[in-house]
C-alpha positions, 0 to 999 in steps of 0.5 A: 500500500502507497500513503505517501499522499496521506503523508503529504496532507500531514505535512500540508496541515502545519506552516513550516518556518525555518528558524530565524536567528538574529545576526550574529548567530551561526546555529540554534545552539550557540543563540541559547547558550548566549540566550538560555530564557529562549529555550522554551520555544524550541522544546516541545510536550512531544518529546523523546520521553514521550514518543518512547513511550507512546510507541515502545511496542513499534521499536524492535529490541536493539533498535533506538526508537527516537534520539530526537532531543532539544532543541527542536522545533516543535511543530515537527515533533507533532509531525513526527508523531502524526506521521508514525500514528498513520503508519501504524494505523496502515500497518500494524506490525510497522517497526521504528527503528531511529527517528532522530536529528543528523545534519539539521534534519530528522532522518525517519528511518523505519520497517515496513512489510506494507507500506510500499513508498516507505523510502519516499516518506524518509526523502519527504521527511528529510527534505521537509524538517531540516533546517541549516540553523539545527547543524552544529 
């Protein structure tokens, strides 16, 4: 089965913004450090923690689950936890093997026995949640 439209749609339903950094910033994580109180609008209730927990039955023994951390932007993370949802509503043996943050984007990677355009939703999500002030 293809869901890649249905991905899409989840993807259409948020604004993606890319973080706008004052001059003087190379990266999200030098700005908090300088600015600490700014924190709080780059952490989200959907969290690790949280994600783990929701969904530790889909996360094989061996596999890391979610390595997302902070700071993050938090519309992603609703994302990412609707995009997971439909996925295992497709198919329920769906197996999460990493979802976490390389290179400034989120890189999905997972296992499917039926959802046949899986490697086309990795490619959105990594083209769609990236963003160059998350590299370090």
């Amino acid at each position: 089965m293809k869901i890649l439209n249905k991905i899409k749609e989840i993807f259409d339903q948020h604004e993606l913004k890319p973080i706008e950094l004052p001059d003087g910033y190379k990266n999200i994580y030098d700005f908090l450090r300088a600015n600490p109180v700014e924190s709080e609008n780059y952490e989200s209730e959907i969290n690790d923690i949280y994600l783990l927990k929701k969904y530790r039955e889909y996360i094989p023994k061996g596999w890391y689950g979610f390595d997302i951390g902070t700071p993050i932007i938090p519309e992603w993370m609703k994302i990412i936890d609707e995009i997971v949802e439909t996925c295992i509503e497709i198919d329920p043996t769906f197996e999460i093997h990493q979802i976490k943050i390389k290179f400034g984007g989120i890189r999905f990677y997972c296992g499917s026995e039926v959802i046949e355009d899986l490697h086309e939703i990795e490619s959105l999500i990594e083209d769609s949640l990236w963003d160059v002030a998350l590299i370090y």
